[in-house]
N, C-alpha and C positions, 0 to 999 in steps of 0.2 A: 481341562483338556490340554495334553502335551503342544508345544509349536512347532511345525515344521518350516525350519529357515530353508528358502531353496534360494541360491546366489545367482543372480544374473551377471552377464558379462561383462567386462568393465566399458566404458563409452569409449570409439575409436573414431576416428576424424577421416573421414573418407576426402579426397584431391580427386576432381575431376579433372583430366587432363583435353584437352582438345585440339586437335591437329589442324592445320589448314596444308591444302594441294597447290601448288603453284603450274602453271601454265606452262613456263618456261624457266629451265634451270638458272640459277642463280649462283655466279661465285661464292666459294665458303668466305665464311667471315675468320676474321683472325681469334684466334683464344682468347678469352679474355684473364685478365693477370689473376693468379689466383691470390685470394683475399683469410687474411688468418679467421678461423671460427673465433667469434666472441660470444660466448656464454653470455646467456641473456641475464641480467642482474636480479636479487630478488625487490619485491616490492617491497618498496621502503613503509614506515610509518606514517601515519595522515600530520597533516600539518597541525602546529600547535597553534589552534586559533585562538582569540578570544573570548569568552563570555564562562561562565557560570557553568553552565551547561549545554552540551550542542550534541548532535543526532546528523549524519549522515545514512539515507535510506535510498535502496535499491528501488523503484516505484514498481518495476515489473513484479518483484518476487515478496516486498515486502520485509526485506533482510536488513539488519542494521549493520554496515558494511564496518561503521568504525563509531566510537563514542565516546563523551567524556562524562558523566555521574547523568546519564539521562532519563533517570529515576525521580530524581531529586526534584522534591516539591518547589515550584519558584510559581511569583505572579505571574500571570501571562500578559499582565496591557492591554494593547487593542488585541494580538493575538485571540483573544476573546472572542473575536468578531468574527473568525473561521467557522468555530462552534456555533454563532448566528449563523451565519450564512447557510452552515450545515443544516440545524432545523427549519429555516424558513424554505430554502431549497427542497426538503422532503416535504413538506405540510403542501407547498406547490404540486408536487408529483403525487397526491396521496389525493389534490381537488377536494382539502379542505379550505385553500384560498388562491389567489390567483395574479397575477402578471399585473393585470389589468385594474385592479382594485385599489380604487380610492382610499388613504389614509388618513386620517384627520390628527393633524399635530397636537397632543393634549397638554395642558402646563406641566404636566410631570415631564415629558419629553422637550420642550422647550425652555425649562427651570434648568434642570438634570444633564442636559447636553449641549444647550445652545450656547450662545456666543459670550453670554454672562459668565461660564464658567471658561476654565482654567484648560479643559483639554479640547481635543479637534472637533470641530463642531460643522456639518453644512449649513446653517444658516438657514434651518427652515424657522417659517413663522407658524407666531401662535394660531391656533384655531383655522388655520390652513388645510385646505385637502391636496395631495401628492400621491401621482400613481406609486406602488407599490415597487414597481421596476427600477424607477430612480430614485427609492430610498436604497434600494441595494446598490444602485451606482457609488449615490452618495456616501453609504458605509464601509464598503470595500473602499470603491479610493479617496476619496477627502477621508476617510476613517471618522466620520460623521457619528458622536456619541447620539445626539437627537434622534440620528434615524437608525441606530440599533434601537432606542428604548421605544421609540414609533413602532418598529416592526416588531418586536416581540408584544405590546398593547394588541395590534392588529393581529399577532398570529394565535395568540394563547389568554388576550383578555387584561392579564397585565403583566408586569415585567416578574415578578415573584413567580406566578405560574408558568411561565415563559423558561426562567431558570431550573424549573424543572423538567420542562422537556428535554431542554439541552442537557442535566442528566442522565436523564431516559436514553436519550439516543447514543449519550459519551458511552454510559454501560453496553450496549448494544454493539457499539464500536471495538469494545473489549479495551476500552481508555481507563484504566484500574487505579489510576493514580490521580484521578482529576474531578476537584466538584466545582461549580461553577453556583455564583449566588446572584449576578446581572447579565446582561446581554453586550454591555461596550466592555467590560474590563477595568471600569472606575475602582481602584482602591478599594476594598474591604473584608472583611476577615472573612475568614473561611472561603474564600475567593483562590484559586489552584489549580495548577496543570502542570505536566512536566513536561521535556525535550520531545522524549518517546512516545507520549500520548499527544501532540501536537504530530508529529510524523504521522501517527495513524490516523487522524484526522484529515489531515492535509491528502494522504494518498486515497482516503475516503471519497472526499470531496472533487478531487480529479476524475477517479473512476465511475463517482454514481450522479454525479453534475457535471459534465462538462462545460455547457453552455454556460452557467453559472460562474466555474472557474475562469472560464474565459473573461470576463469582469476586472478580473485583478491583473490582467495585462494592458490596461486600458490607460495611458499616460497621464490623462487630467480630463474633469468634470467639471461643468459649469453649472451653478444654478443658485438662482436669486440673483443672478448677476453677477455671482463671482466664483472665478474661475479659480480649482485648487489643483495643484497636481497629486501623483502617486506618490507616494514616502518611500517607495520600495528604488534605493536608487541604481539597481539593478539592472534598470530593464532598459537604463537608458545606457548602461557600462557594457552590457554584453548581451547580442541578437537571441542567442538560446531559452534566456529567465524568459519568461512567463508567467510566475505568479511568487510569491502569493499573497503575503501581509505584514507591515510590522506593528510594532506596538512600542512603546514607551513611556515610562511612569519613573521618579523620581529613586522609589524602592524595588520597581524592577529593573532597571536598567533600561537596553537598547537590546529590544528582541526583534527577530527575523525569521520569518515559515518561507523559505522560497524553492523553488523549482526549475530544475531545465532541463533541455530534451536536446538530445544531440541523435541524430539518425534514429534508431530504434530506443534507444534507451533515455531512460527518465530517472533523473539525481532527485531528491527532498534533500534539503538543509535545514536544519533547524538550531537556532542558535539563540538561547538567552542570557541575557542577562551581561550584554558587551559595555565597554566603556564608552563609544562614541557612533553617533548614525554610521562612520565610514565606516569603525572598527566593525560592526555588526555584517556589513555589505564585505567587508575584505573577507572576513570571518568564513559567510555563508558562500561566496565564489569558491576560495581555495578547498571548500571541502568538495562541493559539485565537482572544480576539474578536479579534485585525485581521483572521484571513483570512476570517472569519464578514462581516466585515463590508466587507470591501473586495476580496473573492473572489467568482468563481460559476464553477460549473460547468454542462458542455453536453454531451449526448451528439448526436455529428455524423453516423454512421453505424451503420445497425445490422447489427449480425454475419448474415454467412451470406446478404444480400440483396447482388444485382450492383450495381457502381458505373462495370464498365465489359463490352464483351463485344467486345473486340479481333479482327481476323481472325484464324482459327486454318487453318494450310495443312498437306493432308495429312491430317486427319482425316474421319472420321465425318462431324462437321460443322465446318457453316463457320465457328464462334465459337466461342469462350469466353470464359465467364463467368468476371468474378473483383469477390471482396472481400474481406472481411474476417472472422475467423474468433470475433473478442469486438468487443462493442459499442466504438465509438470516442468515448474521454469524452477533453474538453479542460476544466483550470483555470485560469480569465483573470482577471486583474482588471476590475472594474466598468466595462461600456463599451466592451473591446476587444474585445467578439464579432464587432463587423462588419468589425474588421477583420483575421479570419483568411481563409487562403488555403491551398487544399490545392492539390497537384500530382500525379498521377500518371508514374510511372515505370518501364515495362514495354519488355522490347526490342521493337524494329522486327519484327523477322518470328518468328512463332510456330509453331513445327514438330510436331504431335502425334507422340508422345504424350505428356499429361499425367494425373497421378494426383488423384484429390480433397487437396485440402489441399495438393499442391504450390505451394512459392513461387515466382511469375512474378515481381515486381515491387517495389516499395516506395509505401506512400501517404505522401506529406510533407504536415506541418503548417506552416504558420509564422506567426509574426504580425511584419510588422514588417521582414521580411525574416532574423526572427532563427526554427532549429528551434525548435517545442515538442514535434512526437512523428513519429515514423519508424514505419509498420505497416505490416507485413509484406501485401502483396498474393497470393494465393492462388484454386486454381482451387477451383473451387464445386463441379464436377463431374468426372467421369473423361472422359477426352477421348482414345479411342482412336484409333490410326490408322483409316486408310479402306482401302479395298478397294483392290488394284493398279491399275485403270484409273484411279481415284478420287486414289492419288496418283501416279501415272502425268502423270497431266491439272494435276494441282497444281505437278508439277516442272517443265511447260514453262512455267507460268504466271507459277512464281517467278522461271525464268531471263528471260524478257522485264522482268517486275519489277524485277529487280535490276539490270539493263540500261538501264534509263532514266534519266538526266541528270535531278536535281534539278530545274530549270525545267520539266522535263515530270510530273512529279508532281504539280507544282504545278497542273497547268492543268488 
């Protein structure tokens, strides 16, 4: 079936202006000097940070604002521990286990992560039970390798089957480039993630845990008697960060997932694979403020309201309605809002029946003539057939319809 592109308007920025009355007249004020116009500059290039690979993301929209190879296979480290955090947090909300629930530290988790080895460890003891809540303390911030491999025993039985959930869910996430073989990040082959699949995780984890996220803002934890702070040193450099995790290993470098929120909007950073803890912290800052500062965001349509209501033949009634089923947010650089363009894209002739939320069509974004977002167009309402005479009377309607020579359409 042919496609009928129908063009919407381009976006216009309305100024509301509002006057205030005064009581009693007031002397004019003198002119003020006038001022040469300065063309506003354009936005420059993201800064050259350090690492390997790094990922700056939009949180609102999802967009990868700016990047360096953030494809590219590298170990993730404790970064690792996002991806825990991500399946123990759902298997919570799913009330297959709970907040509440006792874990018993087994010697694979006390051999494997505790204080014997080589990387961060909470110091839990052997054969010990610890609520389930402050093993996630202890892994998000001491980066507690014990109580990753604790929490994955407790959530999937043992840490092998544990790493495949974290599969399970990285596919689900639409993480195409990452497999995961433990729950802390320890060294070993076949062990993978990239920049871009840590961003989509990270923006996962904000949206569908927050409470959870909230954890990795959390300065320092105590337990067993010793107090470890956050590795992320972020959050004590500037009020905004919030989250999220670092990791480091010998072969991966000095990795960084973090976050901040300025007014409405929310940066992801994601940087692996840096030369030094600052380097990694300089790194993930300078990319949050560029897009803070030479980004905005726009929401263009709102979910579940019409944006068109196309003839609809053969039904009930004579249209349908279609939009969109989540609000439609776009992230532009500073300046380019006026110059987006949306297009619709629904076929030529519409046959009932359709179902609510069925896909008619596609809404295109573009700026530039380059895509930004592809949304799905969708009917609003159920859109049954019509009664036999009803499309009886529509069939002969269509066949004269389709019967007419393009110059006559026209006219």
């Amino acid at each position: 079936m042919t496609l009928m592109r129908r063009t919407l308007s381009t976006f216009a920025v309305a100024a509301l202006v509002i006057g205030t009355a005064f009581a009693q007249q007031t002397p004019p004020k003198p002119s003020p000097v006038p001022r040469p116009v300065v063309p506003e500059a354009p936005v420059p290039p993201p800064p050259d940070v350090d690492g390997k690979s790094w990922v700056l993301m939009d949180y609102a929209t999802g967009q990868i604002l700016a990047s360096k190879d953030p494809d590219v296979r590298l170990e993730p480290a404790s970064i690792t521990k996002v991806m825990t955090d991500y399946v123990v947090s759902a298997e919570i909300a799913n009330g297959k286990i709970h907040m509440t629930d006792p874990v018993t530290i087994s010697e694979n988790a006390w051999r494997g992560g505790g204080a014997g080895t080589d990387g961060s460890t909470s110091f839990l003891k052997l054969n010990s039970q610890v609520p389930l809540k402050d093993l996630l303390f202890g892994m998000i911030i001491q980066s507690g390798n014990d109580a990753a491999i604790a929490l994955a025993e407790h959530t999937a039985g043992s840490e092998p089957a544990f790493a495949n959930l974290m599969n399970a869910y990285a596919k689900q996430l639409g993480m195409v480039n990452s497999n995961f073989e433990n729950a802390s990040g320890y060294p070993i082959n076949n062990h993978y993630t990239t920049a871009r699949d840590i961003a989509i995780l990270s923006r996962a984890l904000i949206h569908d845990f927050p409470e959870d996220y909230a954890i990795s803002a959390v300065k320092d934890f105590e337990w067993n008697g010793i107090k470890q702070h956050n590795r992320n040193l972020l959050l004590w450099r500037d009020q905004t960060v919030d989250g999220i995790k670092t990791g480091h290993t010998a072969a991966a470098g000095y990795c960084l997932a973090a976050s901040a929120k300025q007014g409405d909007s929310r940066m992801i950073a994601i940087v692996m694979g840096a030369g030094s803890e600052k380097a990694r912290a300089d790194a993930a800052l300078a990319l949050m403020n560029y897009g803070f500062r030479f980004y905005e965001s726009h929401k263009l349509y709102d979910a579940n309201q019409p944006l068109a209501t196309p003839r609809l033949w053969k039904g009930a009634t004579n249209t349908l309605p279609l939009g969109v089923t989540e609000n439609v947010l776009v992230t532009v650089k500073r300046g380019d809002y006026d110059k987006l363009k949306a297009t619709m894209d629904v076929p030529a002739t519409l046959i009932a029946p359709f179902t609510k939320g069925q896909q008619v069509g596609m809404l295109r974004i573009t700026l530039d003539g380059q895509s930004v977002q592809n949304v799905p167009l969708v009917a609003l309402n159920d859109a049954p057939q019509g009664g036999f005479f009803s499309r009886l009377w529509d069939s002969i309607m269509l066949w004269f319809h389709s019967d007419k020579k393009p110059d006559e359409e026209k006219k």
